[in-house]
C-alpha positions in Angstrom: -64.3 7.5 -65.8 -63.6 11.0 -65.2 -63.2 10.1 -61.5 -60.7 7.3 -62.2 -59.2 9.8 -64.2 -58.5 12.6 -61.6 -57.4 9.6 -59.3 -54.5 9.1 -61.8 -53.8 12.8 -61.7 -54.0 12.9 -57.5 -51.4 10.1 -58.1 -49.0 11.6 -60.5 -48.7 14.5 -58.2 -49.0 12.2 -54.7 -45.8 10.0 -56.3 -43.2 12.8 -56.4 -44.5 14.4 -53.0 -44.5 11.6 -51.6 -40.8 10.3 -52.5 -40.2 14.0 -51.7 -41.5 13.5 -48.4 -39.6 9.8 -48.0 -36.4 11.5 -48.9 -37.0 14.1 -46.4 -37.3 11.8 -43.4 -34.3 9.7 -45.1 -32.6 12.5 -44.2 -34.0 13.5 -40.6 -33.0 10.0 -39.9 -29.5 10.2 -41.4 -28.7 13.3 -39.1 -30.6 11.9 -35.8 -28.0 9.0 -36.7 -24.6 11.7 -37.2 -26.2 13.2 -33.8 -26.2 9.8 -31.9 -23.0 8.9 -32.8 -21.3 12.3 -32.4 -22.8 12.6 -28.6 -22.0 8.9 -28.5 -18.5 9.8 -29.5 -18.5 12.9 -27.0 -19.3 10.8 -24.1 -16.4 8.7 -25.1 -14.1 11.3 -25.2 -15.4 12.3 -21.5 -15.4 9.2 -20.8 -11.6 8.6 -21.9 -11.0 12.1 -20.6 -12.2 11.5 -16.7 -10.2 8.4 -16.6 -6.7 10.0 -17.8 -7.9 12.3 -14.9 -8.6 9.9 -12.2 -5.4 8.2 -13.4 -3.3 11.2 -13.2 -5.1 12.4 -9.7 -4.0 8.5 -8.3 -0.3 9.2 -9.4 -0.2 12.4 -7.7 -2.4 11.8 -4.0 0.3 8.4 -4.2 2.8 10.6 -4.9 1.9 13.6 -2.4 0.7 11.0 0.3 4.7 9.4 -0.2 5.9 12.6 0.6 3.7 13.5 4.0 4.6 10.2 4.8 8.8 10.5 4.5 8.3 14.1 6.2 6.0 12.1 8.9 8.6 9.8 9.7 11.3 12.4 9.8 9.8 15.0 12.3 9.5 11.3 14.4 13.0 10.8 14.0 13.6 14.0 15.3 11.1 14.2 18.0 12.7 10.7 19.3 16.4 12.1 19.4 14.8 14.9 21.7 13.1 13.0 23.6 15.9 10.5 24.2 17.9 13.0 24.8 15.3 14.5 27.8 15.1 10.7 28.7 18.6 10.6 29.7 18.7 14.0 31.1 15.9 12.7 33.5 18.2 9.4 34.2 21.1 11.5 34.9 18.7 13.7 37.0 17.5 10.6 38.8 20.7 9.0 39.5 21.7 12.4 41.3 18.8 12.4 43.0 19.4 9.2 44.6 22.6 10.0 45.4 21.2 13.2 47.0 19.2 11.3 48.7 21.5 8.7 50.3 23.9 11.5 51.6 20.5 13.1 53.2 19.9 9.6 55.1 23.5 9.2 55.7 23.6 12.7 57.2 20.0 12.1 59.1 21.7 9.0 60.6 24.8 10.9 61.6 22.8 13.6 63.5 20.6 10.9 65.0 23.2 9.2 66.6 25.0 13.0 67.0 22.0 13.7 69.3 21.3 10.4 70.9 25.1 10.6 72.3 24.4 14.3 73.7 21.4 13.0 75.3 22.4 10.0 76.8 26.0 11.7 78.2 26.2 12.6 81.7 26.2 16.4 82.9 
């Protein structure tokens, strides 16, 4: 009897510890919980964050790579004028060239037959 009656005493002081002790991790897993969801949260915002980014970046490399590419195509406009304009230099130089040469035949000719009639003439 006297054991059954400390029993009841161990258990009148084990009942409030113990629903002490259950509230206690009630809590530890309430605030595991807040700490889930604000990291989950976080990562979200990250998340939402890096893509705005990566967005944003897209829009500018398209925009920037637009640009290189007008400016490409304008130093190739420029460097085509020049060099038609050195093409038709060269033609012009080529045509005179020609003509150069045609006189140098025509004179070669001329002092061909100059010389063949001095040799062949009698004394």
């Amino acid at each position: 009897s006297s054991a059954n009656r400390q029993l009841m005493i161990l258990e009148g002081k084990a009942g409030p510890y113990f629903s002490s002790l259950d509230s206690s991790i009630d809590i530890l897993k309430k605030r595991a919980q807040e700490l889930i969801e604000n990291i989950n949260e976080s990562r979200q915002k990250d998340h939402a964050l890096m893509t705005n980014f990566r967005d944003s970046l897209k829009i500018k490399v398209s925009d920037l790579t637009e640009k290189l590419e007008e400016r490409m195509y304008q130093i190739y406009n420029h460097h085509n004028k020049i060099i038609q304009e050195k093409l038709q230099e060269f033609t012009q130089k080529m045509a005179k060239i020609i003509h150069l040469e045609t006189e140098l035949k025509h004179v070669c000719h001329t002092v061909e037959t100059v010389y063949k009639d001095l040799c062949i003439q009698p004394e």
